[in-house]
C-alpha positions, 0 to 999 in steps of 0.5 A: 644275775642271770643276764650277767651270767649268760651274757657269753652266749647273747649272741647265740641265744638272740639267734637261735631264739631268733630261728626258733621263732621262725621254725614256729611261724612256718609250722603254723603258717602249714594249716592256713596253706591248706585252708587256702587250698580247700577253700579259696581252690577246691571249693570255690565255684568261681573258678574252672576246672583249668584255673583251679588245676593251675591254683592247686598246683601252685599251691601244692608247689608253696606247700612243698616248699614250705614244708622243706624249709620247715623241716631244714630250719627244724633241723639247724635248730636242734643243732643249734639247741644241742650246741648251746646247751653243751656250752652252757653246761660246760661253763656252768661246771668251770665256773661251779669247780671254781666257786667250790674251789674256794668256798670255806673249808666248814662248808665243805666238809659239811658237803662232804665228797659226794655232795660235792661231786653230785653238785658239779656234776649232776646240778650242771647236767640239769641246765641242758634243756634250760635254753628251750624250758626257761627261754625260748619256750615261753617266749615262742609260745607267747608267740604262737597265742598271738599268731592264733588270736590273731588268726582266731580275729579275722575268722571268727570274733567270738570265738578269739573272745571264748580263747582270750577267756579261757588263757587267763585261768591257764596262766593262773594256775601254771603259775600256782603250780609252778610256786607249788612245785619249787621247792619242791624240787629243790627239796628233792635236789637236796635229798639227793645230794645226800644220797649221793654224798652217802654213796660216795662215803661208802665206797671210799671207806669200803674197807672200813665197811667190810672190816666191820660188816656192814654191808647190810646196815649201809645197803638199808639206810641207803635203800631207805633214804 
């Protein structure tokens, strides 16, 4: 359902999870220039005084380089994020209008105005940062506990060992919490809408509200809930 859903925007999600990808290898990629600098230049007393001037300047050369190409690809990304998420939303909302256009007049009375109105506005601006939190967050962190094992292997093998051991729990418990807090969420999305469709009822019949007074019995139900 979901593939079938973002299939419109395939294209420019394998790209942009593609340049995240890339920003992420090139932030890490950062501390093993440096390591190199320390240790195969500054500290290694195989080389002169030349050598190691010409090494570190190479070096530093690569760094700054490297740097400038993080910071440009980082900066194409947030754009490419902010324009994909725009789309999305923008499409979750025709698509939301248009099923709600033609649910059964039952179900939308008990939706009432403001219930309506809070799920194709509000319940489509919670898709903004879907790409990033859903997609590529998990795939690029993925990523990047390679990487590090990787790294973590051909530095010290006890240590990738003590880190491999220590992933397995973290995993465990964000899935448990992530069980934990779903419906939890969607029990507060839920009460919101109500909140919401309230609101909504309130200031459409205001006149009725102000005939009657009551101005202080609708402020404390909705303070209450």
């Amino acid at each position: 359902c979901y593939l079938r859903w973002f299939k419109p925007f395939s294209a420019a999600l394998v790209s942009f999870l593609g340049l995240s990808m890339v920003c992420s290898l090139l932030q890490m990629c950062e501390p093993l220039v440096l390591r190199h600098i320390l240790d195969s230049v500054l500290l290694n007393p195989a080389l002169s005084v030349d050598n190691k001037r010409s090494a570190l300047t190479l070096s530093c050369v690569a760094l700054i380089l490297l740097l400038v190409t993080s910071t440009a690809l980082s900066t194409i990304r947030e754009f490419r994020q902010h324009t994909l998420n725009t789309r999305i939303i923008l499409h979750a909302k025709r698509l939301l209008f248009s099923h709600t256009l033609r649910l059964p007049l039952k179900t939308i009375q008990y939706l009432k105005e403001g219930g309506i109105i809070s799920r194709v506005s509000n319940d489509a601006e919670q898709l903004y940062g879907f790409v990033q939190s859903a997609i590529c967050g998990p795939a690029i962190s993925v990523v990047k506990v390679l990487f590090v094992l990787i790294i973590l292997t051909r530095v010290n093998a006890p240590l990738a060992a003590i880190a491999v051991a220590s992933i397995i729990p973290a995993i465990a418990i964000s899935v448990m919490f992530v069980d934990r807090v779903r419906p939890l969420y969607r029990s507060l999305r839920e009460e919101s809408d109500k909140i919401n469709s309230h609101v909504g009822e309130v200031f459409s019949g205001i006149r009725v509200v102000r005939g009657f007074r009551r101005e202080r019995f609708e402020t404390h139900r909705h303070t209450r809930a």
